[in-house]
C-alpha positions in Angstrom: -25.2 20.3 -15.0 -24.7 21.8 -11.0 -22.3 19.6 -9.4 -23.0 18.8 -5.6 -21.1 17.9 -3.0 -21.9 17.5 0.6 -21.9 15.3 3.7 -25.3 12.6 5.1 -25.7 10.6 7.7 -28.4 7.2 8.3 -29.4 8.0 12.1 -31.7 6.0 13.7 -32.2 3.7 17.2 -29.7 0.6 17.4 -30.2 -2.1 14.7 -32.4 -0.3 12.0 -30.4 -0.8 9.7 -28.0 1.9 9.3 -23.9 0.4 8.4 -25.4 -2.2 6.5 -27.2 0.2 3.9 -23.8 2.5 4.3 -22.2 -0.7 2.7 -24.2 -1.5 0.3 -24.4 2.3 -0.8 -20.5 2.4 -0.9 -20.1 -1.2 -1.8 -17.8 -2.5 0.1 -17.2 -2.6 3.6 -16.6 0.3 5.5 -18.6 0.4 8.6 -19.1 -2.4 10.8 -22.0 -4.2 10.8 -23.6 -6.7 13.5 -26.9 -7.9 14.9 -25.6 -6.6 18.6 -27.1 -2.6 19.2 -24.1 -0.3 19.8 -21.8 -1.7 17.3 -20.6 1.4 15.5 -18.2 3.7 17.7 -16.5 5.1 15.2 -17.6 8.1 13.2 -16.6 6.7 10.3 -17.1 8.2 6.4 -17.3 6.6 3.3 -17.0 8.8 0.2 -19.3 8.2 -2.9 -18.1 9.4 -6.3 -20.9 10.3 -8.7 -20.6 12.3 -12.4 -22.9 14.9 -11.2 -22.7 14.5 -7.1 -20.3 13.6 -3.8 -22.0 12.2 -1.2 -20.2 12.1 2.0 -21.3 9.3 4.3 -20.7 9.7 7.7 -21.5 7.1 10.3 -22.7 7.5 13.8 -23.3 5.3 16.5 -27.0 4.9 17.0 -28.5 7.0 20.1 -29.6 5.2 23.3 -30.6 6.0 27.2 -26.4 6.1 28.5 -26.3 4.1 31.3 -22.4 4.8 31.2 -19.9 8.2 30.5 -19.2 6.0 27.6 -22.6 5.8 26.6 -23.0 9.7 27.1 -20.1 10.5 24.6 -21.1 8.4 21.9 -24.9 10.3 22.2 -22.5 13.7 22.0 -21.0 12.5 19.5 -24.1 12.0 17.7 -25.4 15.3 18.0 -22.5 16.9 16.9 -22.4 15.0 13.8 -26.3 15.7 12.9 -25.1 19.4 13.3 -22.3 19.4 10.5 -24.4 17.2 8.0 -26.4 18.7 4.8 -28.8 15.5 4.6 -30.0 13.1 7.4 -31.7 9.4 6.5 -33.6 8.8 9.9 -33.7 4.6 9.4 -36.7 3.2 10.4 -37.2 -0.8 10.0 -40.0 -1.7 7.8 -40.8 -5.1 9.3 -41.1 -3.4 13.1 -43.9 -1.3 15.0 -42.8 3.0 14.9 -41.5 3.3 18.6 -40.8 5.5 21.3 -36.9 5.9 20.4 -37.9 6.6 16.7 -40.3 9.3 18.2 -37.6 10.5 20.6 -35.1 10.7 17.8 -37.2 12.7 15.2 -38.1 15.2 17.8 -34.5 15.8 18.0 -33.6 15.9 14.3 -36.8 18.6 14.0 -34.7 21.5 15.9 -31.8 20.4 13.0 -31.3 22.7 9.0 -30.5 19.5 7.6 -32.8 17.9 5.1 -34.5 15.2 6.9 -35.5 12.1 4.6 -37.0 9.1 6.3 -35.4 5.4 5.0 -37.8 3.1 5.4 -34.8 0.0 5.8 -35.6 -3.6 5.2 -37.9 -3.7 3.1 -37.8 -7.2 1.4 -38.9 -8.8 5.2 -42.2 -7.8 4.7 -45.0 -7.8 2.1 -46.2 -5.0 -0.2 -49.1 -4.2 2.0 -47.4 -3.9 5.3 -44.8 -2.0 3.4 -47.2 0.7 2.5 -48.9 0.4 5.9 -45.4 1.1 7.6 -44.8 4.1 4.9 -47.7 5.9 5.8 -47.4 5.7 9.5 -43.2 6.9 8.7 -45.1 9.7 7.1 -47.1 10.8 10.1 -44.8 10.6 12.1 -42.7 14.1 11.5 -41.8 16.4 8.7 -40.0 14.3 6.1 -38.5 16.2 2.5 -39.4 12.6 1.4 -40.0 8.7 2.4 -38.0 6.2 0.6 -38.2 2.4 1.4 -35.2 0.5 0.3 -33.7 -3.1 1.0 -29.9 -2.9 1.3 -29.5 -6.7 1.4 -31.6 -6.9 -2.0 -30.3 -3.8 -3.2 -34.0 -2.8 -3.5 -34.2 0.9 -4.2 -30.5 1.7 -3.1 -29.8 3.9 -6.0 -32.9 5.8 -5.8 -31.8 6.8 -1.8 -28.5 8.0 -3.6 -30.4 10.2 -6.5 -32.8 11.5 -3.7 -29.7 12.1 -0.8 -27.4 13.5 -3.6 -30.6 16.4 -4.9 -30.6 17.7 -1.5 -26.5 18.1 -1.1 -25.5 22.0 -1.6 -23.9 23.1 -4.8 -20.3 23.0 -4.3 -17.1 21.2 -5.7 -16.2 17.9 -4.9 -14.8 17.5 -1.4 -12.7 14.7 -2.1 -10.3 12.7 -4.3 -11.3 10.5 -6.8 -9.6 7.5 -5.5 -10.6 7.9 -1.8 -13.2 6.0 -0.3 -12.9 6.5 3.8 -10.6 9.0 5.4 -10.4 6.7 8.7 -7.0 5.7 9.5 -6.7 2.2 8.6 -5.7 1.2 12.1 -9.1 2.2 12.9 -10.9 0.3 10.5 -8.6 -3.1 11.4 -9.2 -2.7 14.8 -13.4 -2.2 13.9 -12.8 -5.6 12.2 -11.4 -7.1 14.4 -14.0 -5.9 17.0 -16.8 -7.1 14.6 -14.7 -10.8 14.3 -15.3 -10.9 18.5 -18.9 -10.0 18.6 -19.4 -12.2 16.1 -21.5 -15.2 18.2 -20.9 -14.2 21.6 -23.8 -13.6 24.9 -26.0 -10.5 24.9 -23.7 -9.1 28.3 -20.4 -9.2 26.3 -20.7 -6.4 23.0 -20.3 -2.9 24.8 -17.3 -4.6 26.8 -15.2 -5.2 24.2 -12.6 -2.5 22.5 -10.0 -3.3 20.1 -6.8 -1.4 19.8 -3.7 -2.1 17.0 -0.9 -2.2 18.9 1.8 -2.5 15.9 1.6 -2.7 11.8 4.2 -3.4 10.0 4.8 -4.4 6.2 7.4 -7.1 5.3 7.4 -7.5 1.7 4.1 -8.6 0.8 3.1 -9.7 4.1 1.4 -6.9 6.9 2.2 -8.4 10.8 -0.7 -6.9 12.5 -0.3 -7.3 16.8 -3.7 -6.6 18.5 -5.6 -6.2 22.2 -8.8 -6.9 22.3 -9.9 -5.2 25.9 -12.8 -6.4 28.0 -14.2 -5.6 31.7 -13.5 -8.5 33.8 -11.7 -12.2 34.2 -15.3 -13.8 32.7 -15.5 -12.0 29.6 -11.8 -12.8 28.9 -12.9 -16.3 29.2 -15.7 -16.1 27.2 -13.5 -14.8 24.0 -10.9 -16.9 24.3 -12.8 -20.1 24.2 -12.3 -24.1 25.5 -8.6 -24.5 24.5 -8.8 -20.9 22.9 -10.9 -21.9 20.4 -13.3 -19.1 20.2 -9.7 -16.6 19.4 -8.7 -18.5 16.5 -12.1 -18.2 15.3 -12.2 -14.8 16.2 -8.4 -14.1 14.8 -9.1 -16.2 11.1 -12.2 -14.5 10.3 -10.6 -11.0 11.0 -7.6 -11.8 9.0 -9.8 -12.8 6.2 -11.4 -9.3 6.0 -8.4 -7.1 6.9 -6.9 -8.9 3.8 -9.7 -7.9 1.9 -9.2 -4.1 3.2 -5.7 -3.6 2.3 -5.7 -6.3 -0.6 -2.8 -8.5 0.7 -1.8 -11.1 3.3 -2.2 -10.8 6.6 -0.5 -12.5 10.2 -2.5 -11.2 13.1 -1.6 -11.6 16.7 -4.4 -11.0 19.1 -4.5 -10.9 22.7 -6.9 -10.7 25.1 -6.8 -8.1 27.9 -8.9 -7.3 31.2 -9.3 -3.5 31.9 -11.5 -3.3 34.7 -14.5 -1.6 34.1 -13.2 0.8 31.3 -16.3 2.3 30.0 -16.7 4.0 33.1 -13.4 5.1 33.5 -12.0 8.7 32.0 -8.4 7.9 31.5 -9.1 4.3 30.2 -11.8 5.7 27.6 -8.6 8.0 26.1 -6.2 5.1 26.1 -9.0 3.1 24.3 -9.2 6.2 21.5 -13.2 7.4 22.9 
């Protein structure tokens, strides 16, 4: 039996789809996931241990028009992910019209040596006709090694993507440890939780505002103190996220503890704190004190 062992990446305009299927391919929570375009910032990989295959998933934010330098790093940093990869899942939703950012984005992934499969994503919202309507026009739309729809939310199909992604990964040993499922720092995953906690419910103008950095971590017996900033543009949006009486940030702060003890599988006290930096997506030195 060849062993294979490689890297993939789900690509694909904001919201199709892409962290949640990561998840529910890794199963459990790795990237971040949220209704608000733009959430993922982070390139960040969960590994996938098969007998025969391991498949490397990497994340990438999804590719937009920058209207920002922040905007224009994360598209960089998308191409030069899309460049390293053996296989690429371009995501396309299966209950939504093929658009001009899905055309725009698999004229870009054409010029690419990766294998190219198209992921048709959510497929349970929408009956088995319009499904087979939407895979045919996927189809025409490029030069696809193969079309695969999938649900990740009913898990419809999920394993088949991993046969398919893992066939096309280049023979090679495995790439990583048995026991190792991410190689982000886990102050970078907390501080995408906690990130995902404050978008979680808040106005349209708020989610590219906000970045989260961990401050301090430290382990007291069985007990992790965890002291955060949560970072946003001006006076109002610091408003916003704190709340009437700050009770949007205890919100915020209890359902962020509640997953970051379900990362490191132990209790959590978090401290959070709300900061202004003015306009710091548009700022150099700001974007390298915010880790972009």
């Amino acid at each position: 039996m060849t062993y294979r062992a490689g890297f993939a990446c789900f690509v694909g305009r904001p919201n199709a789809g892409k962290s949640t299927l990561m998840n529910a391919i890794i199963g459990q929570k790795i990237a971040i996931t949220s209704n608000k375009p733009q959430t993922t910032r982070h390139v960040i990989r969960g590994v996938l241990h098969r007998p025969e295959a391991q498949v490397v998933l990497v994340d990438t934010p999804g590719l937009h028009r920058p209207r920002t330098l922040l905007g224009e790093r994360l598209n960089d940093l998308v191409r030069s992910t899309w460049s390293e990869v053996d296989v690429i899942g371009l995501c396309i939703p299966a209950d939504e019209a093929i658009g001009r950012g899905d055309r725009f984005i698999t004229g870009e992934l054409a010029e690419l040596k990766a294998s190219v499969l198209a992921v048709v994503t959510k497929a349970d919202l929408v009956d088995k006709k319009r499904l087979a309507e939407q895979l045919v026009a996927v189809s025409e739309l490029g030069e696809f090694a193969e079309v695969v729809p999938v649900s990740a939310v009913s898990g419809y199909q999920v394993e088949t993507l991993i046969d398919v992604i893992s066939g096309y990964l280049p023979e090679s040993p495995q790439l990583y440890p048995d026991d190792m499922l991410t190689d982000e720092p886990e102050q970078v995953l907390i501080a995408e939780l906690i990130r995902e906690a404050a978008l979680e419910g808040v106005r349209d103008e708020l989610p590219h505002s906000i970045a989260v950095v961990v401050e301090e971590m430290m382990r007291e017996g069985a007990l992790t103190k965890i002291y955060a900033d949560v970072y946003v543009e001006r006076q109002s949006q610091k408003a916003i996220v704190i709340g009437a009486r700050a009770s949007r940030l205890k919100e915020v702060g209890t359902r962020a503890r509640h997953e970051i003890e379900g990362l490191i599988g132990g209790k959590v006290y978090l401290d959070l704190h709300v900061r202004v930096a003015k306009d710091w997506q548009r700022d150099p030195k700001q974007l390298r004190k915010l880790g972009f």
